[in-house]
mmCIF file as gemmi writes it, N, C-alpha and C atoms, coordinates in Angstrom:
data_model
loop_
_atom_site.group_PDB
_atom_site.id
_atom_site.type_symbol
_atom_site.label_atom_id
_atom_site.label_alt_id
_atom_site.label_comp_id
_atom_site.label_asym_id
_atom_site.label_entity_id
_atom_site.label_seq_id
_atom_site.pdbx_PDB_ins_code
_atom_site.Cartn_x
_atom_site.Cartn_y
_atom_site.Cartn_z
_atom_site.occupancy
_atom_site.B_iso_or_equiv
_atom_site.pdbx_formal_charge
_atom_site.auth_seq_id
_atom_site.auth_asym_id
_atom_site.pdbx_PDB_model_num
ATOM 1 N N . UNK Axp A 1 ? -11.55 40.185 -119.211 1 0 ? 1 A 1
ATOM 2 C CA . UNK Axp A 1 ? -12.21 38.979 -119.684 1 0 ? 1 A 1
ATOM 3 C C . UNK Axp A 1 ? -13.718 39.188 -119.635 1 0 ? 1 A 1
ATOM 4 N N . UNK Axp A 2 ? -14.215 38.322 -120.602 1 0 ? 2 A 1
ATOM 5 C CA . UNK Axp A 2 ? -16.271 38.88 -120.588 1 0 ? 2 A 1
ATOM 6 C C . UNK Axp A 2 ? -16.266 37.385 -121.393 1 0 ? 2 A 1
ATOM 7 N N . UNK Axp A 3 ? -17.86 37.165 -121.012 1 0 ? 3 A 1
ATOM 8 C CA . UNK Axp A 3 ? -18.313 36.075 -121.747 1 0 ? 3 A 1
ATOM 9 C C . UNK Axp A 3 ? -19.284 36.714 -122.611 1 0 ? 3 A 1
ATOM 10 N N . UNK Axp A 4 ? -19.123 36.872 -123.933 1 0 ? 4 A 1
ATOM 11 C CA . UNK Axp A 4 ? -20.094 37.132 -124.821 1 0 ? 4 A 1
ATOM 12 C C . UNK Axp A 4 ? -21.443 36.683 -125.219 1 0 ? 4 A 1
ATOM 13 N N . UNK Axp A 5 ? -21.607 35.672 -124.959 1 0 ? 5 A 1
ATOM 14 C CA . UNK Axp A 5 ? -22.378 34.408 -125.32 1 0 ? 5 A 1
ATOM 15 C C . UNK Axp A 5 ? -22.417 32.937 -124.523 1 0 ? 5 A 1
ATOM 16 N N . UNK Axp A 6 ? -22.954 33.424 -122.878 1 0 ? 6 A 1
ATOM 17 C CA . UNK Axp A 6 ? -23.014 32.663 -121.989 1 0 ? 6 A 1
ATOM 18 C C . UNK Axp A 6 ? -23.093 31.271 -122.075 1 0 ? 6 A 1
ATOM 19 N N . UNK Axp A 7 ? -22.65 30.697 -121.328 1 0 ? 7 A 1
ATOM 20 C CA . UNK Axp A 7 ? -23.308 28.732 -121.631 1 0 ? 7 A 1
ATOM 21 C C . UNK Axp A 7 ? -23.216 28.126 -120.024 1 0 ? 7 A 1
ATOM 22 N N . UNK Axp A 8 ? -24.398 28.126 -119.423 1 0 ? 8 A 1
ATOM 23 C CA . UNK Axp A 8 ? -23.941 28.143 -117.854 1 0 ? 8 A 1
ATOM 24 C C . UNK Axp A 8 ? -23.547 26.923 -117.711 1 0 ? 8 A 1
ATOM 25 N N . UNK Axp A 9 ? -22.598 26.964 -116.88 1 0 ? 9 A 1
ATOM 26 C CA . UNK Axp A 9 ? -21.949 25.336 -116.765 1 0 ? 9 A 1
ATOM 27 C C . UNK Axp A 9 ? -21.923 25.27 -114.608 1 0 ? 9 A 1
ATOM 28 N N . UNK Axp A 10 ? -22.716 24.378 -114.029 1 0 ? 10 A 1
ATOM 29 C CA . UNK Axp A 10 ? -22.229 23.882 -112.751 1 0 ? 10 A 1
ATOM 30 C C . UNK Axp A 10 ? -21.497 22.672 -112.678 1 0 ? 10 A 1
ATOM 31 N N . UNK Axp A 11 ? -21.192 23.076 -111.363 1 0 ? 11 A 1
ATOM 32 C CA . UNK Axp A 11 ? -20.064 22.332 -111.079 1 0 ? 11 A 1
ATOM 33 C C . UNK Axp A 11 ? -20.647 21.594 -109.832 1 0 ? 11 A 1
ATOM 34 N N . UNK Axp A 12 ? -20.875 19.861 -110.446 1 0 ? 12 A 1
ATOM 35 C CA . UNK Axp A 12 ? -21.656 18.964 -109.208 1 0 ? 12 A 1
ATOM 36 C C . UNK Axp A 12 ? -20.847 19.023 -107.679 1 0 ? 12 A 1
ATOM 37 N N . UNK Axp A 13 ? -19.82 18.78 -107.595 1 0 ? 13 A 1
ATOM 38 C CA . UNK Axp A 13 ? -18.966 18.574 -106.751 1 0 ? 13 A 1
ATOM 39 C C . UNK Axp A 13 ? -18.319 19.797 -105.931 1 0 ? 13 A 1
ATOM 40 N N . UNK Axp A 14 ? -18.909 20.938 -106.261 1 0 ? 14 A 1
ATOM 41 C CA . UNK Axp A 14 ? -18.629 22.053 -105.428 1 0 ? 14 A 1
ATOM 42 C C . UNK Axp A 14 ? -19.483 22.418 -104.413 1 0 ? 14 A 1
ATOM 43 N N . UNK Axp A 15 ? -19.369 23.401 -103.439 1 0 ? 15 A 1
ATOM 44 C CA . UNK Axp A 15 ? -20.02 23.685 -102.386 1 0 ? 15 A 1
ATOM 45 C C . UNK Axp A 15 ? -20.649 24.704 -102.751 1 0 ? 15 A 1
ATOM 46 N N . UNK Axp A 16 ? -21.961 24.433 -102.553 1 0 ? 16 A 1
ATOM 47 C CA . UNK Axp A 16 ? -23.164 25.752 -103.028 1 0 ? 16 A 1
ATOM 48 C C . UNK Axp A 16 ? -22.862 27.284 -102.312 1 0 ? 16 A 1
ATOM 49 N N . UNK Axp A 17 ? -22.405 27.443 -101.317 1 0 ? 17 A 1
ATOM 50 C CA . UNK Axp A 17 ? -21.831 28.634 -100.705 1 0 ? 17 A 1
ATOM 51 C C . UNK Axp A 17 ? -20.575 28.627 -100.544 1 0 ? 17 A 1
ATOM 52 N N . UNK Axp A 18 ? -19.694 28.369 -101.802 1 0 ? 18 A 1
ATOM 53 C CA . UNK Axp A 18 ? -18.569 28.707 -101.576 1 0 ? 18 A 1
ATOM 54 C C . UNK Axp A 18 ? -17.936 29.186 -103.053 1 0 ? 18 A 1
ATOM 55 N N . UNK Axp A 19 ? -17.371 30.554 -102.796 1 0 ? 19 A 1
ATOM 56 C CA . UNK Axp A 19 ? -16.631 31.446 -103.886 1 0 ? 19 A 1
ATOM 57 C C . UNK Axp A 19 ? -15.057 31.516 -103.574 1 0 ? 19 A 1
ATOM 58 N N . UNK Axp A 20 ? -14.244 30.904 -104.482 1 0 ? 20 A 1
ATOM 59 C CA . UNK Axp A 20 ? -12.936 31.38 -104.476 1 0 ? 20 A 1
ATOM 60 C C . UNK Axp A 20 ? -12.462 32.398 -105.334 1 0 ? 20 A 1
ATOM 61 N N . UNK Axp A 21 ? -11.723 33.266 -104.908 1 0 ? 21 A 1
ATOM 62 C CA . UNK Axp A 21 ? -11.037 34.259 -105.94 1 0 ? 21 A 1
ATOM 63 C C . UNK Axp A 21 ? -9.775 33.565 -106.307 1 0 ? 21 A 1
ATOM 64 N N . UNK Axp A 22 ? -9.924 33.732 -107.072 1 0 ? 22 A 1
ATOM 65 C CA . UNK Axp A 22 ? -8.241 32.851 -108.215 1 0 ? 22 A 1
ATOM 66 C C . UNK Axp A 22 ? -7.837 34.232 -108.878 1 0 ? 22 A 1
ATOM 67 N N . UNK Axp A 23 ? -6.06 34.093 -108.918 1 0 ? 23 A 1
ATOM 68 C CA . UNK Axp A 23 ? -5.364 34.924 -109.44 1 0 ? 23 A 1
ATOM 69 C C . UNK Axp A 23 ? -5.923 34.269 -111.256 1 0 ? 23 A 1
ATOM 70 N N . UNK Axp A 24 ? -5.938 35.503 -112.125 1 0 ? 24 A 1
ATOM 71 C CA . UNK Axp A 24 ? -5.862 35.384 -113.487 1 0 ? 24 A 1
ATOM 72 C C . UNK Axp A 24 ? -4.426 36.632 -113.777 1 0 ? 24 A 1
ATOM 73 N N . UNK Axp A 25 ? -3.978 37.004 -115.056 1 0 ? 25 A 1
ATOM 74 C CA . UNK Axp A 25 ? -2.825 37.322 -115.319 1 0 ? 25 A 1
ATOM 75 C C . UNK Axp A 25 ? -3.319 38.664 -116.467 1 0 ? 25 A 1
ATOM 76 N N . UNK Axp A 26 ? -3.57 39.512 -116.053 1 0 ? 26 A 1
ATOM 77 C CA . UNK Axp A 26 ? -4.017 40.967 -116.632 1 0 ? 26 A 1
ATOM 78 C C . UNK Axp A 26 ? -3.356 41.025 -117.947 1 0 ? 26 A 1
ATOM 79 N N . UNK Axp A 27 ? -2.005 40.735 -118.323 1 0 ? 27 A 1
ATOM 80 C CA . UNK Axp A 27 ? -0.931 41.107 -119.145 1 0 ? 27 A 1
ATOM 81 C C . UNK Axp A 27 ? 0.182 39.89 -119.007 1 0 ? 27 A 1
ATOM 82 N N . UNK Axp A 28 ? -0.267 38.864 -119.978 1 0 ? 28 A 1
ATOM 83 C CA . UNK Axp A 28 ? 0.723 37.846 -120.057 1 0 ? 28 A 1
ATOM 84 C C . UNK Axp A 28 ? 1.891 38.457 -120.548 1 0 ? 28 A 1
ATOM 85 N N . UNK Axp A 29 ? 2.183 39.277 -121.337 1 0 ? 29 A 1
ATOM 86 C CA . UNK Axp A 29 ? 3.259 39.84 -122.003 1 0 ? 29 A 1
ATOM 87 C C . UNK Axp A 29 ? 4.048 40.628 -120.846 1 0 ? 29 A 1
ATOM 88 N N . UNK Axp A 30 ? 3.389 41.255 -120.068 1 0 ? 30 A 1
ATOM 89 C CA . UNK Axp A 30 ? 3.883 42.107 -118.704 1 0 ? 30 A 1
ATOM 90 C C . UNK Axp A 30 ? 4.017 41.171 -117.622 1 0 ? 30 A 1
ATOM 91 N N . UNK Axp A 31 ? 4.898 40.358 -117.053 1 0 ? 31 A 1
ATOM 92 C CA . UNK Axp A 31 ? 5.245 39.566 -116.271 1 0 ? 31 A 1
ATOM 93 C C . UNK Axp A 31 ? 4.706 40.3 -114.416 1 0 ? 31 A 1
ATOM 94 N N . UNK Axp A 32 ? 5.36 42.017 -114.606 1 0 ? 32 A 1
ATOM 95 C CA . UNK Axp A 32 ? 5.141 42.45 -113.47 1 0 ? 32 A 1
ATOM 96 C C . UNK Axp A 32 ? 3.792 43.637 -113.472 1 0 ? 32 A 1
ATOM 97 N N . UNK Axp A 33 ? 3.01 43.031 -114.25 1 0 ? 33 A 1
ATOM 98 C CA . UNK Axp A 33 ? 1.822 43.375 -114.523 1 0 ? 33 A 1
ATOM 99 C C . UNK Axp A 33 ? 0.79 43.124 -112.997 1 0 ? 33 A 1
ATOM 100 N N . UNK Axp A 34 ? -0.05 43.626 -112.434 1 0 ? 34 A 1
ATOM 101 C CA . UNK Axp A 34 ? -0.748 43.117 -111.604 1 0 ? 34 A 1
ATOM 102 C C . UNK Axp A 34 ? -2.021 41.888 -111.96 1 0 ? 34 A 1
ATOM 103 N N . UNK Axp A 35 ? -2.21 40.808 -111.154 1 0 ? 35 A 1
ATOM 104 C CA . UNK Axp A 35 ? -3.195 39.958 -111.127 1 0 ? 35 A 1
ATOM 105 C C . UNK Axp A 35 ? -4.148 40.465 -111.2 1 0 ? 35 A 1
ATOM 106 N N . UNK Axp A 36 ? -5.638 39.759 -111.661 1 0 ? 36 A 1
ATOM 107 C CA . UNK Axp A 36 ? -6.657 40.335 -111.598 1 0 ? 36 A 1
ATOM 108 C C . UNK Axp A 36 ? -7.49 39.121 -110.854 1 0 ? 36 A 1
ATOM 109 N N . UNK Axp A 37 ? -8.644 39.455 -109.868 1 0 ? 37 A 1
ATOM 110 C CA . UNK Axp A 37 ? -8.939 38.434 -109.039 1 0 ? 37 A 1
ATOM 111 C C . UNK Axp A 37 ? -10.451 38.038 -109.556 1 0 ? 37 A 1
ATOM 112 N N . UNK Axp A 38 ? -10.255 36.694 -110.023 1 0 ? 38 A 1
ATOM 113 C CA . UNK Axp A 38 ? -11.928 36.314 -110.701 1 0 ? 38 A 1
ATOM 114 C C . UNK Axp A 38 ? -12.568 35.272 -109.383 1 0 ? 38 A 1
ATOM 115 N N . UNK Axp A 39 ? -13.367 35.394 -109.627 1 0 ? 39 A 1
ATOM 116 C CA . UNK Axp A 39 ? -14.275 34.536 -108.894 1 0 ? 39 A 1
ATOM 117 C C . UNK Axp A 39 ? -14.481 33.019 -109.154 1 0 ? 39 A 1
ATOM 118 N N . UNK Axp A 40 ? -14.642 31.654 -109.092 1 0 ? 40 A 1
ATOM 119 C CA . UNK Axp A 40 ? -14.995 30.475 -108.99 1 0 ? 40 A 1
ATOM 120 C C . UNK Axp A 40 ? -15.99 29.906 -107.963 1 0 ? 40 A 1
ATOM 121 N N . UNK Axp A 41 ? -16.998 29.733 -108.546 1 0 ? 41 A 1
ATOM 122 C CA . UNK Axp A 41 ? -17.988 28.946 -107.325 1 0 ? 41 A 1
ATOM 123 C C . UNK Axp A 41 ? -18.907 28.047 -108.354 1 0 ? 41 A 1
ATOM 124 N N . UNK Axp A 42 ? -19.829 27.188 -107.664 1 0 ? 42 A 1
ATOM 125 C CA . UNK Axp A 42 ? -20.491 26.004 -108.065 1 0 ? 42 A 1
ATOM 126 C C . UNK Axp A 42 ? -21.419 26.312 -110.128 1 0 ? 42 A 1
ATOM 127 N N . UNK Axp A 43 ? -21.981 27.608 -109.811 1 0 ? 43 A 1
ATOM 128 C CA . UNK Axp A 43 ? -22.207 28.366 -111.358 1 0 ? 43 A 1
ATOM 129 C C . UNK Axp A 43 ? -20.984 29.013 -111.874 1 0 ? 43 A 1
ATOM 130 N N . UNK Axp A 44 ? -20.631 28.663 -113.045 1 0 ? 44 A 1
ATOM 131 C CA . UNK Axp A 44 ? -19.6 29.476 -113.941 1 0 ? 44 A 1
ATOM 132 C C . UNK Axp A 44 ? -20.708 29.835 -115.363 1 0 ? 44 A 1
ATOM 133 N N . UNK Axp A 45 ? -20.012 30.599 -116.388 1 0 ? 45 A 1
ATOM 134 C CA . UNK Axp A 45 ? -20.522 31.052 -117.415 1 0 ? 45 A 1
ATOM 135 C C . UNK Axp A 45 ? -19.421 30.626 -118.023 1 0 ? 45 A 1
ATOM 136 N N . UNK Axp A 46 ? -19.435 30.145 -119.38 1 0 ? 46 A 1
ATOM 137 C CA . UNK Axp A 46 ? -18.596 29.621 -120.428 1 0 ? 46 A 1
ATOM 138 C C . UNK Axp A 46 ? -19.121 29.943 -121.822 1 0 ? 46 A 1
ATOM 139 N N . UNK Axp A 47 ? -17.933 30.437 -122.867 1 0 ? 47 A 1
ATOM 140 C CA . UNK Axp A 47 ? -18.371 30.567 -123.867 1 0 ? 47 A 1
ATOM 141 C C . UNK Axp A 47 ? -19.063 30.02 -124.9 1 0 ? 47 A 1
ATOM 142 N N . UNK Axp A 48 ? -20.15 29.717 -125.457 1 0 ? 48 A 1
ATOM 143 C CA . UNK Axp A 48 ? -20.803 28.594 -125.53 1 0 ? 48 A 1
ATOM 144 C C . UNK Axp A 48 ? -20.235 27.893 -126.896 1 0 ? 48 A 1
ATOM 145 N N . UNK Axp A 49 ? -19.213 29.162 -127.55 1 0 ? 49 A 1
ATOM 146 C CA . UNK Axp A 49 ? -18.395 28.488 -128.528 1 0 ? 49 A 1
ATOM 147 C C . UNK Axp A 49 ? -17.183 27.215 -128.187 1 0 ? 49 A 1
ATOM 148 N N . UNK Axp A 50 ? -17.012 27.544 -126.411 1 0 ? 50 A 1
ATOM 149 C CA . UNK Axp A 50 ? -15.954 26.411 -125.69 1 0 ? 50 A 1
ATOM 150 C C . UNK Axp A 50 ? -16.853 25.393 -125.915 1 0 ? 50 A 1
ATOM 151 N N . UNK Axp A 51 ? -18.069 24.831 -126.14 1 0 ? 51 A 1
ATOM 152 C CA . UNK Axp A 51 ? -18.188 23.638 -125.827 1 0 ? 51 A 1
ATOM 153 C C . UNK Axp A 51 ? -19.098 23.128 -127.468 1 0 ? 51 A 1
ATOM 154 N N . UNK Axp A 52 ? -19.164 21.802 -127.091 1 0 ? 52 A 1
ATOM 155 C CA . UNK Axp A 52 ? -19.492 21.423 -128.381 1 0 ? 52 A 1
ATOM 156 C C . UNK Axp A 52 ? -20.328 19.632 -128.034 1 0 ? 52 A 1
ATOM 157 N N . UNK Axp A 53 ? -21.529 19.456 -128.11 1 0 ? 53 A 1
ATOM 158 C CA . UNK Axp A 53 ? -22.096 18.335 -128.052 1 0 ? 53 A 1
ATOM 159 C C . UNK Axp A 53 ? -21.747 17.053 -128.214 1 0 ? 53 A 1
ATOM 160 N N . UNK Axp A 54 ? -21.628 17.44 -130.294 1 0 ? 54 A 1
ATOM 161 C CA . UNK Axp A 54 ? -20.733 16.196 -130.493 1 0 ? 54 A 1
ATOM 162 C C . UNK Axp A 54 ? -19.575 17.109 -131.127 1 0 ? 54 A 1
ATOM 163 N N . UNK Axp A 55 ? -18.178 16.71 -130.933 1 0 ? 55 A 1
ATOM 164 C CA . UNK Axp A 55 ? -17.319 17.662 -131.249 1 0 ? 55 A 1
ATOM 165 C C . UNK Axp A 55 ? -16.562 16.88 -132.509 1 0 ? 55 A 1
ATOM 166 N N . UNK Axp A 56 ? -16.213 17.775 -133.152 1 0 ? 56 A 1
ATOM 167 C CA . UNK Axp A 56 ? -15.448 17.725 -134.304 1 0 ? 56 A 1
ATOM 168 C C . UNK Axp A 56 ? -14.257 16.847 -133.391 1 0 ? 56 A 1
ATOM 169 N N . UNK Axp A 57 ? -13.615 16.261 -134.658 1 0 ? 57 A 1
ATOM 170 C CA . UNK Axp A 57 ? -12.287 15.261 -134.851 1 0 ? 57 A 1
ATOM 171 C C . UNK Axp A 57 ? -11.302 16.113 -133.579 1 0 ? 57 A 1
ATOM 172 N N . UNK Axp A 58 ? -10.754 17.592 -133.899 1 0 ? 58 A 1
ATOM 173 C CA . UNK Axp A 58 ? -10.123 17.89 -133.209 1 0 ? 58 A 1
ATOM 174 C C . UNK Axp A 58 ? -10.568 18.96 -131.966 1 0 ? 58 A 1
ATOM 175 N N . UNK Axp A 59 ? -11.535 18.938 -131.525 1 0 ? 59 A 1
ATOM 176 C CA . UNK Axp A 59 ? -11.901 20.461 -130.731 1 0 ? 59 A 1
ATOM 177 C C . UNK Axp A 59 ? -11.814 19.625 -129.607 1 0 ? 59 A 1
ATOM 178 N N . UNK Axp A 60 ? -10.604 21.076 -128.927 1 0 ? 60 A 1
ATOM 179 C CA . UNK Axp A 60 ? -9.782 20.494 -128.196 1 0 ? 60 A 1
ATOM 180 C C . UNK Axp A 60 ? -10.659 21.208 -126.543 1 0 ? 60 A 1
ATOM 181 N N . UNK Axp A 61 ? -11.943 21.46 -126.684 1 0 ? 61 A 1
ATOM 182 C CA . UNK Axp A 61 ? -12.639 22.376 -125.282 1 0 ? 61 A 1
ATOM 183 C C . UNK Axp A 61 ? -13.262 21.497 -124.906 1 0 ? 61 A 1
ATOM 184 N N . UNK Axp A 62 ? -14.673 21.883 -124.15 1 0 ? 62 A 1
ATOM 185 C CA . UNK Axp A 62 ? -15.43 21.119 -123.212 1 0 ? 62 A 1
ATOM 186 C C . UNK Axp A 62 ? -16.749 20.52 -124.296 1 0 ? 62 A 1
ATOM 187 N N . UNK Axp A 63 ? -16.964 18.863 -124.092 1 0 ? 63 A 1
ATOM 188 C CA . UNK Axp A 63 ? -17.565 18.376 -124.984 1 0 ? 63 A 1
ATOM 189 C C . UNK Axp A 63 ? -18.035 17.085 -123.524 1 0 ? 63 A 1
ATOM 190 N N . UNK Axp A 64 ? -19.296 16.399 -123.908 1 0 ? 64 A 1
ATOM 191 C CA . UNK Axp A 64 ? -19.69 15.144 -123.101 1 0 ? 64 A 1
ATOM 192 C C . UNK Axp A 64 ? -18.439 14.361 -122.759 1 0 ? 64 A 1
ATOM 193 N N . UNK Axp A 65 ? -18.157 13.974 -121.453 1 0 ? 65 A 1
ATOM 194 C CA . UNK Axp A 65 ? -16.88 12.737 -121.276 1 0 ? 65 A 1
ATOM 195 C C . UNK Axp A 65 ? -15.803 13.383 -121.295 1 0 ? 65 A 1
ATOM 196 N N . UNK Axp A 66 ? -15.724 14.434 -121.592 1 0 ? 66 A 1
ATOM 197 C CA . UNK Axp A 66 ? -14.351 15.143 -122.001 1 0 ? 66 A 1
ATOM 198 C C . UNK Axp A 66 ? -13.945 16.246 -120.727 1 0 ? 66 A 1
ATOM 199 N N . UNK Axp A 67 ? -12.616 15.624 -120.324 1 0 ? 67 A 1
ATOM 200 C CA . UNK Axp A 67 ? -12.14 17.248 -118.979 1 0 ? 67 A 1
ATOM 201 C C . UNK Axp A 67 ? -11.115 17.866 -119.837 1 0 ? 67 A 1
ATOM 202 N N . UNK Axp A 68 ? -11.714 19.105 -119.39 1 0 ? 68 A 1
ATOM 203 C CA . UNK Axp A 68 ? -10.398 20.578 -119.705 1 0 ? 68 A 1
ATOM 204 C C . UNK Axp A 68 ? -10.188 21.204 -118.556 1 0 ? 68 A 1
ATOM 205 N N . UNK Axp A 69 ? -8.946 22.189 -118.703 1 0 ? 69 A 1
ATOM 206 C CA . UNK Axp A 69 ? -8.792 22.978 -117.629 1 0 ? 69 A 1
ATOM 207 C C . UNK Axp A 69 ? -9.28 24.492 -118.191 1 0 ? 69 A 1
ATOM 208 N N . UNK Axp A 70 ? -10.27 24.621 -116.998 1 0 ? 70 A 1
ATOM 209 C CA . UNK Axp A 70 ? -10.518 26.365 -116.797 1 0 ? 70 A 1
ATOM 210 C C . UNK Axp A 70 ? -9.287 27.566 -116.991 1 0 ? 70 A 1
ATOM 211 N N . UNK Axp A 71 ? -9.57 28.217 -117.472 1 0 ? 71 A 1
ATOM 212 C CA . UNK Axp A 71 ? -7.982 28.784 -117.884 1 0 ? 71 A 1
ATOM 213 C C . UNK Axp A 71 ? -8.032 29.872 -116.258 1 0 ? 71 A 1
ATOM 214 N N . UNK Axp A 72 ? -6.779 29.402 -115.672 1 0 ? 72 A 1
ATOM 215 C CA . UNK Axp A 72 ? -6.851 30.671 -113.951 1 0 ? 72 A 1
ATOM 216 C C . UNK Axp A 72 ? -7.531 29.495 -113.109 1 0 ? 72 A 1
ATOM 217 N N . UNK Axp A 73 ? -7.839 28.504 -113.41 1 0 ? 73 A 1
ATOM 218 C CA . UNK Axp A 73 ? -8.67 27.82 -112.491 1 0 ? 73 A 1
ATOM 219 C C . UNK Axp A 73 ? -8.496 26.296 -112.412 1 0 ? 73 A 1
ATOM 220 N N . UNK Axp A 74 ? -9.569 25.409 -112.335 1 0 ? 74 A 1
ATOM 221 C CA . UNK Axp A 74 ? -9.612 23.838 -112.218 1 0 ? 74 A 1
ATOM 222 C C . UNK Axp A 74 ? -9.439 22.663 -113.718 1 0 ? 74 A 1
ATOM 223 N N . UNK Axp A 75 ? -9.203 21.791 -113.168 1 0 ? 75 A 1
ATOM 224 C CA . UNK Axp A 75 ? -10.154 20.795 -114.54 1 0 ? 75 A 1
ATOM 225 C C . UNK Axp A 75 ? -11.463 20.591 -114.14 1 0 ? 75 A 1
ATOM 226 N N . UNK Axp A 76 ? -12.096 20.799 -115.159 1 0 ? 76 A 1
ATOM 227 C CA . UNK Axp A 76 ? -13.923 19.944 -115.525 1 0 ? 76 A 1
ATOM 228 C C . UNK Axp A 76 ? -13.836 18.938 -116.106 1 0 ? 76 A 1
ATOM 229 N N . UNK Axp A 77 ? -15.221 18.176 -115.633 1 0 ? 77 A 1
ATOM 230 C CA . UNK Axp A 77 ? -15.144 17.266 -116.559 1 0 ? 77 A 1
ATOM 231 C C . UNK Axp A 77 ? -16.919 17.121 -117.069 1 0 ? 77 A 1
ATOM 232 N N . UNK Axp A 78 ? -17.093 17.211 -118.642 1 0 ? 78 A 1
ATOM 233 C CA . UNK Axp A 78 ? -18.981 16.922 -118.606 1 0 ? 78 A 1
ATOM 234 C C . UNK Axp A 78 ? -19.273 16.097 -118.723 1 0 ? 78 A 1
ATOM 235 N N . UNK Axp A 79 ? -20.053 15.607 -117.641 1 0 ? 79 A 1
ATOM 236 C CA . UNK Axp A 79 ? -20.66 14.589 -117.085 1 0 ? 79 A 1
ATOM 237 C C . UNK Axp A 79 ? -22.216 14.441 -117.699 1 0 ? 79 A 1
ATOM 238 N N . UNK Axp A 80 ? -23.026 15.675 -118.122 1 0 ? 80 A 1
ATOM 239 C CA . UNK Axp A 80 ? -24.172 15.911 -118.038 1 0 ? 80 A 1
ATOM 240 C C . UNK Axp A 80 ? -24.932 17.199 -119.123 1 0 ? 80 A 1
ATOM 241 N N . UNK Axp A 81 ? -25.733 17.157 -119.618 1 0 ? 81 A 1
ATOM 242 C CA . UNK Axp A 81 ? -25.582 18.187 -120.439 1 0 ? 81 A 1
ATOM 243 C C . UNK Axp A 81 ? -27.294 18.386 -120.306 1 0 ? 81 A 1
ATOM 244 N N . UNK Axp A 82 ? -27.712 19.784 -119.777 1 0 ? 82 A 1
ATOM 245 C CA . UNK Axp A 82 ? -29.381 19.707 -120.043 1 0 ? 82 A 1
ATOM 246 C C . UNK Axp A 82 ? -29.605 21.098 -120.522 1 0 ? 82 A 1
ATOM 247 N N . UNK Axp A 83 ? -30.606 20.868 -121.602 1 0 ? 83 A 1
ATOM 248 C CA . UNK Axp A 83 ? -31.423 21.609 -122.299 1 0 ? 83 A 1
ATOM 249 C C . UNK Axp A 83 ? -32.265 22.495 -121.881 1 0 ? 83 A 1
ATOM 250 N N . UNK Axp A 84 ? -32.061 23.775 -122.517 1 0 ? 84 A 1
ATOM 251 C CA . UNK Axp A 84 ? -33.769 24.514 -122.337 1 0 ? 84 A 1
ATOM 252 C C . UNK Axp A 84 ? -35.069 23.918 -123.281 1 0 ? 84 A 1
ATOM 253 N N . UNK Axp A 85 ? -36.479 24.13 -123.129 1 0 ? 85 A 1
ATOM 254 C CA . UNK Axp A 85 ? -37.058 23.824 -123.844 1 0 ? 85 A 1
ATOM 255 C C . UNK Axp A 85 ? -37.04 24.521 -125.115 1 0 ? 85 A 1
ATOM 256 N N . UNK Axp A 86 ? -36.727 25.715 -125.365 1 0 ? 86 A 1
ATOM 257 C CA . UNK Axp A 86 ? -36.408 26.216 -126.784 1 0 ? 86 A 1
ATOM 258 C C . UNK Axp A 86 ? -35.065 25.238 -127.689 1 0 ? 86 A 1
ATOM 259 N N . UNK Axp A 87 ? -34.445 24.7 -127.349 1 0 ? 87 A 1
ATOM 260 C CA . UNK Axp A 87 ? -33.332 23.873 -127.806 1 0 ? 87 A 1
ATOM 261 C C . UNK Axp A 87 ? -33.639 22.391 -128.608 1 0 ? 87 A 1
């Protein structure tokens, strides 16, 4: 897994020094494939194509007001959305 095209997303409600490793699934097709162990803590990186300001009729990712689930991980929900000054 890689994020091509970062979109940093925090997470208000997490603990600033705290990292969990979460199982993700190397080979969905390979059942007895080994796990691969990602990281979760208060900064994540998201594809910045997952999210969308104002979102189309059906886009079904992370948009204002709107929770999804992290795929290997939690639900979010965006609460908040801030800008760089180039934006």
């Amino acid at each position: 897994m890689a994020v091509l095209n970062p979109l940093k997303v925090i997470i208000d409600n997490y603990p600033q020094d705290q990292t969990e490793m979460l199982d993700a699934v190397n080979n969905p097709e390979d059942p007895s494939a080994a796990a691969a162990k990602v990281p979760f803590s208060k900064v994540l990186y998201i594809e910045q194509d997952d999210f969308m300001e104002v979102p189309a009729k059906k886009f079904y990712r992370l948009s204002p007001g709107k929770e999804v689930r992290l795929r290997y991980a939690y639900f979010i929900k965006c609460t908040n959305t801030v800008k760089d000054k180039e934006d």
